[in-house]
C-alpha positions as CSV (number, residue, x, y, z in Angstrom):
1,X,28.4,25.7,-18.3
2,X,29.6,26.6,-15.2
3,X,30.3,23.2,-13.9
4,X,32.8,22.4,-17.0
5,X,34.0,25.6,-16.0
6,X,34.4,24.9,-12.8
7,X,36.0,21.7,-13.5
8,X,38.3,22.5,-16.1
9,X,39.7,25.1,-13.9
10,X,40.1,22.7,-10.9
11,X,42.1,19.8,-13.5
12,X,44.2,22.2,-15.6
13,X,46.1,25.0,-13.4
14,X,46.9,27.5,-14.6
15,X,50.0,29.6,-14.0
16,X,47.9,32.5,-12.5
17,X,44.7,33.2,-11.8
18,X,42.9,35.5,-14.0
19,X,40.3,38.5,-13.1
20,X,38.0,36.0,-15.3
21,X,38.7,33.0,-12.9
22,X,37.8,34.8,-9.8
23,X,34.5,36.0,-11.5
24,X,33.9,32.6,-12.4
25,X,34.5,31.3,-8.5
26,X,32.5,34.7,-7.1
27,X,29.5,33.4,-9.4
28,X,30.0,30.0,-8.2
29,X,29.9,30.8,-4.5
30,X,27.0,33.0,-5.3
31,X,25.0,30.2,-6.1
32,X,26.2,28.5,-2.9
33,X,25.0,31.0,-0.5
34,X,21.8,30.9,-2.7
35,X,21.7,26.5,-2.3
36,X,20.9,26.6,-6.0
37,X,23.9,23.9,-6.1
38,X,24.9,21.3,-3.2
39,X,27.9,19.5,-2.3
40,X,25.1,17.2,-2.2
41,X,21.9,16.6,-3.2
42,X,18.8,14.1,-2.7
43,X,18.6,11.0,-5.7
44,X,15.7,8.3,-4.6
45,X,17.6,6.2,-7.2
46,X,20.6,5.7,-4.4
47,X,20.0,3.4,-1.6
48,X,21.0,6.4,0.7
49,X,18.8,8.8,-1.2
50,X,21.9,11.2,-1.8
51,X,24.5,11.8,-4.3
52,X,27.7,13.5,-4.0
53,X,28.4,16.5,-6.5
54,X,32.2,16.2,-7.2
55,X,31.9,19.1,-9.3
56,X,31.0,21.4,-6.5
57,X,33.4,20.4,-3.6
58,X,36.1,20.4,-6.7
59,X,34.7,24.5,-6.8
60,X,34.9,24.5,-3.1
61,X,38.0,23.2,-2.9
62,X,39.2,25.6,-6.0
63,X,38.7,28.3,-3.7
64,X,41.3,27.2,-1.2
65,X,44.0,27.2,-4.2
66,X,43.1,30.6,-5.4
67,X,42.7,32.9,-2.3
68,X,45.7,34.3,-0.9
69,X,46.2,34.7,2.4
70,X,44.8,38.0,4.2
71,X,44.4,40.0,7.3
72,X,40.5,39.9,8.3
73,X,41.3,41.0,11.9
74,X,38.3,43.7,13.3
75,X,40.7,44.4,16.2
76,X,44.0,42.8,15.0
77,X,46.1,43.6,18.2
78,X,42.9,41.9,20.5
79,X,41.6,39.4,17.7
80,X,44.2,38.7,14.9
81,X,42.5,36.4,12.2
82,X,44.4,35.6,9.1
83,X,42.3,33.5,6.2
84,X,42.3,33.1,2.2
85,X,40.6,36.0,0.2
86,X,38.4,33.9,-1.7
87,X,36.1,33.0,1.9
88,X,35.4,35.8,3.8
89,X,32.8,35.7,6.4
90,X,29.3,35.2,5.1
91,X,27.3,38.6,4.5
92,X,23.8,38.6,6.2
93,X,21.2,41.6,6.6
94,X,18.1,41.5,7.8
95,X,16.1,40.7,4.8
96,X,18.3,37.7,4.8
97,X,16.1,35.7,7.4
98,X,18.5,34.9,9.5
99,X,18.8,35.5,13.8
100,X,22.2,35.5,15.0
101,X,23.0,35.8,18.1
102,X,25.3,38.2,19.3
103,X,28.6,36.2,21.5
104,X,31.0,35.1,18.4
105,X,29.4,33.2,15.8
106,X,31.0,32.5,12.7
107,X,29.5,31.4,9.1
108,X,31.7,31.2,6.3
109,X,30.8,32.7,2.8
110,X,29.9,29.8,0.2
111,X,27.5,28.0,2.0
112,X,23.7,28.3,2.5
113,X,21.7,29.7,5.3
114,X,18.0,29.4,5.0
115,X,15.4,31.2,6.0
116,X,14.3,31.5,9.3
117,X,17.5,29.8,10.9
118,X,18.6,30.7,14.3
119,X,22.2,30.4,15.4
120,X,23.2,30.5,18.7
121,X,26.3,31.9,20.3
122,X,29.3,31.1,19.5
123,X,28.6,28.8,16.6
124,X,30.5,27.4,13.1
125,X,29.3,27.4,9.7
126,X,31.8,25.6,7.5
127,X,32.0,26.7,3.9
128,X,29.9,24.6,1.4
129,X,27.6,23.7,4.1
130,X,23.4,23.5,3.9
131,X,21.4,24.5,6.8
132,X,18.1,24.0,5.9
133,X,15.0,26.5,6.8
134,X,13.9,26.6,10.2
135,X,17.1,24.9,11.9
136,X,18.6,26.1,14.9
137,X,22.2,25.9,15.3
138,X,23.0,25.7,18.9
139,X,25.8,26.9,21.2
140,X,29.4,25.7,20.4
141,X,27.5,23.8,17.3
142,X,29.8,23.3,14.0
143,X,28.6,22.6,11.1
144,X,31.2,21.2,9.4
145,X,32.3,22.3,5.6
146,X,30.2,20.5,2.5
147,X,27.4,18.8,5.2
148,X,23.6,19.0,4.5
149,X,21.2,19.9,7.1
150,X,17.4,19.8,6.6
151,X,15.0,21.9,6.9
152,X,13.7,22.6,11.1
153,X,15.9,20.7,12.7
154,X,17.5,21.1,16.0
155,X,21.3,20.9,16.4
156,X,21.4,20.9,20.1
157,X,24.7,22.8,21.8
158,X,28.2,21.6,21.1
159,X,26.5,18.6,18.7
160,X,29.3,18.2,16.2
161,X,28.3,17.9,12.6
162,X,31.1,16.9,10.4
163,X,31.8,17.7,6.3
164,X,33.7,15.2,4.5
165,X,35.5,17.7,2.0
166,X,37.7,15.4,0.6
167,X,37.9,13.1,-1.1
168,X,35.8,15.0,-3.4
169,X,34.1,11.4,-4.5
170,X,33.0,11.0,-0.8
171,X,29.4,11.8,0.4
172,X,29.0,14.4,3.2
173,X,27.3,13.9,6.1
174,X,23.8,14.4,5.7
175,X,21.3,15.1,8.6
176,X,17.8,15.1,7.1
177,X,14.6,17.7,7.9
178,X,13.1,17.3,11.4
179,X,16.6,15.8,13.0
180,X,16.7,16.6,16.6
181,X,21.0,15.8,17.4
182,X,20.9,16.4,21.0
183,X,23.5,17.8,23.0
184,X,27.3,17.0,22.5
185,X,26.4,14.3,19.7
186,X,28.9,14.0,16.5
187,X,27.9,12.3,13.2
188,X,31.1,11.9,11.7
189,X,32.6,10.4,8.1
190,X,29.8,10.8,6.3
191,X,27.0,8.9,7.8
192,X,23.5,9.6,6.8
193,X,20.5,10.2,9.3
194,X,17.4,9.9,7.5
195,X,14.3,12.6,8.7
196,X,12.7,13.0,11.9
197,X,15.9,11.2,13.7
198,X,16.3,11.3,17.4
199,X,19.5,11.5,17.9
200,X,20.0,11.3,22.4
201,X,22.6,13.4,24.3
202,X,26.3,12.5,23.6
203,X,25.7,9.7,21.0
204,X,28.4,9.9,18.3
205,X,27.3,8.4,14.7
206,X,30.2,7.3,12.2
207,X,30.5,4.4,9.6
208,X,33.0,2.7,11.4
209,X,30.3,2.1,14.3
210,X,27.3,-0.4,13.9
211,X,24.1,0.9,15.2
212,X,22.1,-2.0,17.1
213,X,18.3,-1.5,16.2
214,X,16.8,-3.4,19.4
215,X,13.1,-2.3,17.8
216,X,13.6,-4.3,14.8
217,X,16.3,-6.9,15.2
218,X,19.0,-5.9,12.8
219,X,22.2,-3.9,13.0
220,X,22.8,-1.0,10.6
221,X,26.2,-1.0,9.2
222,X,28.1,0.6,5.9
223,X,28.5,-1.5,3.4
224,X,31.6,-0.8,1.1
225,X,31.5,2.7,-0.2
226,X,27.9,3.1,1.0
227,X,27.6,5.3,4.1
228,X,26.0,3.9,7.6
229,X,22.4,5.3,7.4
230,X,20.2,6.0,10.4
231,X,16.7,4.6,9.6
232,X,13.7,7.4,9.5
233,X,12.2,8.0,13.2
234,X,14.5,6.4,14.7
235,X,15.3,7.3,18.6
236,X,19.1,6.7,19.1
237,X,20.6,6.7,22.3
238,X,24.5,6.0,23.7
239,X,25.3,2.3,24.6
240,X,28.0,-0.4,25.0
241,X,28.0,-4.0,24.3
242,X,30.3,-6.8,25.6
243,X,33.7,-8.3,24.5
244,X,32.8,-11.5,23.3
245,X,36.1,-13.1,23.1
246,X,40.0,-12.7,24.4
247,X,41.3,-10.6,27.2
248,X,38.8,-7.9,27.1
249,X,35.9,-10.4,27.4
250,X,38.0,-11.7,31.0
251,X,38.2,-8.1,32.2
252,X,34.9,-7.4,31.5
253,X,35.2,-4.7,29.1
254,X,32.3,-3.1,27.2
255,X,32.5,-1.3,24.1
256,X,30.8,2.1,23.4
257,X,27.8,1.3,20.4
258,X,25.0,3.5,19.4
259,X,21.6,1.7,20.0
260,X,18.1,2.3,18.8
261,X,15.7,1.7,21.5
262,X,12.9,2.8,20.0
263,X,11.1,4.9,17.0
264,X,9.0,8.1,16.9
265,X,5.5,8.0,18.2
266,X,3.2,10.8,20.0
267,X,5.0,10.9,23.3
268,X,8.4,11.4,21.7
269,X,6.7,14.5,19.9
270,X,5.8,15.9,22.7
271,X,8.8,15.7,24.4
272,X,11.1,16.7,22.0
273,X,8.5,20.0,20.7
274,X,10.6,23.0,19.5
275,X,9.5,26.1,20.6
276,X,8.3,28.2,17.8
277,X,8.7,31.7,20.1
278,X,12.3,31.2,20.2
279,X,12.3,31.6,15.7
């Protein structure tokens, strides 16, 4: 019901929005903030293992047509901010789970925080976003709007996680549970990194780049529509390779590629432990 709702809305605008149609989007960003519907959502029958919901980023982008435009400033002569009505910040307390930080940290209402999450100063939580239980969200993290992240991972400070909004056919960018992004890493345009990832200080993930797997041989790409997925366990660090060919190849000119030298074992564990006093 409330995705034909939700749809029908989205495909046949009306000439004002009704007290009813902003009940019908407060119930639908309810279940949001609850993660009882996902932007996107885990199918073993998909070779990524995830769908896409266009029903929900339609709702998500629904909201951006109904809200007006409004003054959210605490301090507006210090600290104007002007956004639509319909996304407020997100409302926490604590029965809610949830340790911010005080220093600045934004999450936006119509997305879900999980339990026991811990988001450092200042960080972004993009509307119809999934942060799993157990994640920490580091400093000058985003978390961009409609991405899934799994349950205890670590999204080291100023790691980038983009949301792929629109299209609303397009996957977002998944990051699975027990993902350790290191610091200043993006994953970009809706790549995929499967669980217990490794993901090495400043390496940048998108399905324009191959990702050179020197464990097993082969060379992830995306194929068509499909999005580049990062194998499980696998321990990705920033590389180059070589211009084969042409001009670049005479100057000697190297290429920036993500490589996987290796996958998870009992030493990486150890070095990459997360420290349960810090939760």
């Amino acid at each position: 019901m409330l995705q034909a709702d939700i749809e029908r809305l989205f495909d046949e605008r009306p000439e004002r929005y009704t007290e009813e149609h902003f009940r019908l989007f407060q119930c639908f960003k309810e279940r949001l903030n609850a993660g009882e519907i996902r932007a996107a959502s885990p199918d073993a029958s998909q070779p990524s293992g995830w769908k896409v919901n266009g029903w929900v980023k339609k709702g998500i982008l629904l909201g951006f047509r109904m809200g007006g435009m409004v003054d959210m400033s605490v301090d507006a002569s210090r600290q104007p901010w002007f956004d639509k009505a319909t996304y407020p910040v997100h409302r926490f307390d604590p029965s809610s789970g949830v340790r911010i930080v005080p220093g600045g940290t934004s999450v936006r209402d119509g997305c879900h925080v999980g339990k026991g999450v811990t988001i450092m100063p200042p960080a972004y939580i993009n509307a119809g976003s999934y942060v799993g239980d157990g994640t920490m969200i580091d400093s000058h993290a985003l978390v961009g709007s409609c991405a899934q992240v799994g349950v205890r991972c670590h999204i080291s400070a100023a790691a980038q996680i983009g949301g792929v909004l629109e299209p609303v056919g397009a996957l977002p960018v998944i990051v699975e549970d027990e993902v350790l992004v290191g610091g200043n890493c993006g994953i970009y345009e809706g790549a995929v990194v499967k669980r217990r990832v490794v993901l090495g200080t400043g390496t940048i993930i998108n399905r324009s780049t191959p990702v050179y797997d020197l464990v097993r041989g082969i060379v992830h790409r995306a194929d068509g529509d499909a999005p580049l997925v990062i194998p499980e366990e696998a321990v990705v660090v920033a590389g180059s390779r070589m211009v084969s060919s042409g001009i670049g190849r005479e100057w000697g000119i190297s290429l920036y590629t993500p490589v996987i030298v290796k996958y998870r074992d009992a030493k990486t564990d150890a070095k990459i432990q997360l420290e349960d006093l810090l939760r």
